[in-house]
N, C-alpha and C positions, 0 to 999 in steps of 0.2 A: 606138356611144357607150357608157362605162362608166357605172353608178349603181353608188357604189361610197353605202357607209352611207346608204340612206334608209330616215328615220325611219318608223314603223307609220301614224301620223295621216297622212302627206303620201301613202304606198300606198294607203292608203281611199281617203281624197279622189279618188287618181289615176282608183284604180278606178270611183268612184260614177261620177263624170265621165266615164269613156266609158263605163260601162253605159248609162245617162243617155241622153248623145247618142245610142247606137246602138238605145236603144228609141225616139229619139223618130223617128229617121230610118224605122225601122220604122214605125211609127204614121203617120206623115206618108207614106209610099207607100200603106200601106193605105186610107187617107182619101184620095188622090189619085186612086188606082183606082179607087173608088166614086163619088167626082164621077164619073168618067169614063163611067162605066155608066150610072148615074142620068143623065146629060147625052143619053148614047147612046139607052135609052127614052125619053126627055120628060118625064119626072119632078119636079116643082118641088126646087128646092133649099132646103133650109128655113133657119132661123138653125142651128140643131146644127149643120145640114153645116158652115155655113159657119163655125162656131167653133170645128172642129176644127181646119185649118191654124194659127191663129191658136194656139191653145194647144200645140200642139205647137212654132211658131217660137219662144214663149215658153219653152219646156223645154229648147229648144235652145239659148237665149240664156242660161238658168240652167248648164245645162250647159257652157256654154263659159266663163259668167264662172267659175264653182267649178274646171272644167279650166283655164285662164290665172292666176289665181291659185295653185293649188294648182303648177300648173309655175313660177310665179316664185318661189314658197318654196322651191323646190328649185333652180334656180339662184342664190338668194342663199344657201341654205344652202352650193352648191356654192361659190360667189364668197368666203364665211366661210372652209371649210376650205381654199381655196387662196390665201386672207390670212394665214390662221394659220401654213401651210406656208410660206409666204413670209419670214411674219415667224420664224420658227423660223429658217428657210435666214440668215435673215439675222443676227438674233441670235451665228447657230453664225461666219457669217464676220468680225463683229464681235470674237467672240471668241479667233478668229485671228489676227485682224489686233492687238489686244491681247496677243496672245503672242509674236507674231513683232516689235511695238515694245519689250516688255520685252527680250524677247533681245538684239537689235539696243542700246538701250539700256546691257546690263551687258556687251557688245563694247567698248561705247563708254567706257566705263566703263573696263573691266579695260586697255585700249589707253593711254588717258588716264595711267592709275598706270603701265605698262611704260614709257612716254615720260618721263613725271616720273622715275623710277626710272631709268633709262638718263641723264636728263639731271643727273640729282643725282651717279650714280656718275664721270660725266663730266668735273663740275666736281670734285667729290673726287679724282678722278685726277691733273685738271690742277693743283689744289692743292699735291698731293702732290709732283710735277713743280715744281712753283715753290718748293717749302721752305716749313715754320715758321720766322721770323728771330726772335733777340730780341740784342740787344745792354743794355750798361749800361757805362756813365762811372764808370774807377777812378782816383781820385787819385793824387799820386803818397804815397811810404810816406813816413812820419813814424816812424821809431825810439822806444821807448821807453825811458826813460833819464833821470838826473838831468838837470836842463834845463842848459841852457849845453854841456851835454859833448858831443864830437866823438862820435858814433857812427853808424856807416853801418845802411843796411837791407841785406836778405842774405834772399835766397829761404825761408831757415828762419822769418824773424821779418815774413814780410809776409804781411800781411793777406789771407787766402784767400775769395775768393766763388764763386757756383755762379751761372752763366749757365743761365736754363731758357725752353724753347719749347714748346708744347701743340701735341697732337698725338691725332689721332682714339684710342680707347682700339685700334682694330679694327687700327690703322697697322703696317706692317710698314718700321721703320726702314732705309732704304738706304744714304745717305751721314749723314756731320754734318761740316761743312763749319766751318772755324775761320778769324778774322780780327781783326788788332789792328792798331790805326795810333793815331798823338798824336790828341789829343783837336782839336786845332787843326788837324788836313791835309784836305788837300781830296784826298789820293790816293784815286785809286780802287778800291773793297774788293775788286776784282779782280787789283789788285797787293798787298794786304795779306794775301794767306791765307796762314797755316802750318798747321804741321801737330802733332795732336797732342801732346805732351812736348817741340816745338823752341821752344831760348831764341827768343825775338824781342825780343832786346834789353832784359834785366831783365823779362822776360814770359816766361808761361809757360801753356798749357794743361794740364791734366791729362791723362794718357798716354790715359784709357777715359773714354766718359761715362755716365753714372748714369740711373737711370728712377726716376720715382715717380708713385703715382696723384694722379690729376684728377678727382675726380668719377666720375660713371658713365658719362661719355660719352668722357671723355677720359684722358690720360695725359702730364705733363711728362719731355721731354727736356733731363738736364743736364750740363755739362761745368763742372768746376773752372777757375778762373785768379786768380794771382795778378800781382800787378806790385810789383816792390822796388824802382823807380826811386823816385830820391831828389826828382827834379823836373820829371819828365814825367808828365802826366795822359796815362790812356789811353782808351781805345775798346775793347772788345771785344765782339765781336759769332760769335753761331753762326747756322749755316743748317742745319736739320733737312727731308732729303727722305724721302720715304715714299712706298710703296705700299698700297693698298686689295685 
């Protein structure tokens, strides 16, 4: 059995305690002996004799209570440091198991933003995929000119506006998709695309379309069109697709 750290006071004790006993045990043979003798002659036994076992069982009973305490402060001291050890042991795996939740945690964490981040770029994709639209309602042209007097409109003298569509600043422009129909059709803008610089009927696109900034996030895409019709309101409308 180990005594590993025992204190100087509790090695006394330990000690006095069996010197103790082993002189009383001594003592107590030799006073045994001597009855025996003294019994063997015929001898009277006097009170002395007889208060010696008796003082000795009593030295023995001091002895044993000083030895039994002195051994229980040493197994509760033993019972202390192997609480303390415990609790150490235990502290340290608390302390692990606090490490390995935080980690575990900023996994969960950094996972959480790659998934929002993959599901943002996703829809940005699909956006991109689906176009910027923007359309706007042109009347038809009105000539300038003394009033009452016959004078037509003509592509030179009609009124030119900019169709524009916002678009991430980051967007890498793919198509731009162009469409005009009367303001009153129900055709579908899938039968109404032209293209770039083609009449469609006293309507016209600009040949290129134009960029300009949006803010810090963004960026408008535009395309010219004019319409010199004398009595058709139009519709035109762009589709801007992009990449991310």
């Amino acid at each position: 059995m180990d005594f590993p750290n025992v204190s100087e006071p509790l090695t006394a004790a330990l000690i006095g305690a069996l010197a103790t006993v082993a002189g009383a045990l001594v003592q107590l043979r030799i006073s045994w002996r001597r009855e025996m003798k003294e019994r063997e002659r015929g001898q009277p036994i006097t009170k002395k004799t007889r208060r010696g076992p008796v003082i000795v069982v009593f030295a023995l009973l001091v002895a044993a209570a000083v030895g039994g305490f002195s051994l229980s402060q040493y197994f509760v001291s033993l019972r202390e440091g192997d609480r303390d050890s415990l609790r150490a042991d235990l502290q340290s795996k608390l302390s692990e198991i606090n490490a390995t939740a935080t980690r575990l945690e900023r996994a969960r964490m950094n996972e959480r933003r790659q998934i929002e981040t993959e599901v943002q770029r996703a829809d940005a994709s699909r956006l991109g995929e689906e176009g910027a639209s923007a359309s706007v309602v042109v009347g038809p042209c009105k000539p300038e000119g003394a009033p009452g007097a016959k004078q037509e409109c003509t592509e030179q003298s009609a009124l030119r506006i900019a169709i524009c569509a916002r678009v991430p600043a980051s967007a890498t422009v793919r198509e731009v998709q162009l469409y005009v129909r009367a303001a009153n059709s129900k055709q579908p803008w899938e039968e109404a695309r032209v293209q770039a610089g083609q009449d469609a009927g006293q309507a016209r696109f600009a040949d290129k379309f134009a960029e300009r900034p949006d803010g810090d996030a963004g960026r408008q895409i535009c395309q010219g069109f004019a319409n010199w019709s004398g009595d058709k309101s139009r519709i035109a409308r762009i589709l801007v697709k992009y990449a991310l």
